[in-house]
N, C-alpha and C positions, 0 to 999 in steps of 0.2 A: 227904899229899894232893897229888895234880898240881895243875899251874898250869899253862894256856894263854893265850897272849896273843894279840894278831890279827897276821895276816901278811897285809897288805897291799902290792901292787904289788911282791914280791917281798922283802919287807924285814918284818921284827918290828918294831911300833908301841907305843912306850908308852902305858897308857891310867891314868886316876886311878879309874877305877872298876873295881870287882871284885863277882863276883857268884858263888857258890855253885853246885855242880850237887850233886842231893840223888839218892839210891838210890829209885825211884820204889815200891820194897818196905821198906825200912827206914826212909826217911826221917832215913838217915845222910849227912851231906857224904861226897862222890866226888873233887871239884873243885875248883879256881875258875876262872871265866873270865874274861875282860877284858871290859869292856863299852864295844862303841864309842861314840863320841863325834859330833856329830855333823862333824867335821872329819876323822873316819877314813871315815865314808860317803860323805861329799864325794869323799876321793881313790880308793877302792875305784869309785867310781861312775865317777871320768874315766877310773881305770888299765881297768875293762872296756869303756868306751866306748872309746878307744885302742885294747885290742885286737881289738875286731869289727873296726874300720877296715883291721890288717894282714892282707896274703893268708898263707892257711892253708890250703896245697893239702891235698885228697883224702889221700895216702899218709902227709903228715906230722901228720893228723888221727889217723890209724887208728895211725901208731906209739906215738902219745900216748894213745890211748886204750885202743892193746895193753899199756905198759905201766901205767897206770892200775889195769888190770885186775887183772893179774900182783899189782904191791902190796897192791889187795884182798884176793886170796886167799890171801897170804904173812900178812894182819892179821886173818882176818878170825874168828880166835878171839876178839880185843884187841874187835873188832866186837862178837861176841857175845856178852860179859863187859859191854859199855856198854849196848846195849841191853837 
C-alpha cells in the first residue's frame, strides 16, 4: 500500500496521525495519508500567504503552469486508476 506524507513549503513534514484511503468500489485500503496537524496548516497557511506577496510575472506563470500541465498528461493514467 502507498504512503503519502504532506509537503509543505517545499519540504516533507512528519505527521503522527495516519489515515486510510479506501477504493470507493471495493472498500479495500489504497493508501495512507498523513493527517495534518494543526501546526502543518499554520505553516502551509504563512508559506501561501508568503508567496502571493512575491512577483510572479505573466510568462513565468504560464511556464509553470505549461509544465504543470505537461506532468498531467505524462500521469494522468496514475489519475485515472485514483479516481
Amino acid at each position: 500500500m502507498k504512503s503519502y506524507g504532506l509537503y509543505v513549503h517545499g519540504e516533507w513534514m512528519n505527521t503522527t496521525g495516519r489515515m486510510q484511503v479506501v477504493d470507493k468500489y471495493t472498500l479495500q485500503p489504497i493508501a495512507e495519508i498523513a493527517v495534518a496537524e494543526q501546526s502543518h496548516v499554520n505553516r502551509a497557511v504563512e508559506s501561501a500567504d508568503a508567496a502571493m506577496r512575491e512577483p510572479f510575472p505573466p510568462y513565468e506563470r504560464y511556464q509553470v503552469l505549461s509544465r504543470v500541465s505537461q506532468l498531467l498528461m505524462d500521469r494522468k493514467r496514475e489519475f485515472a486508476d485514483v479516481l
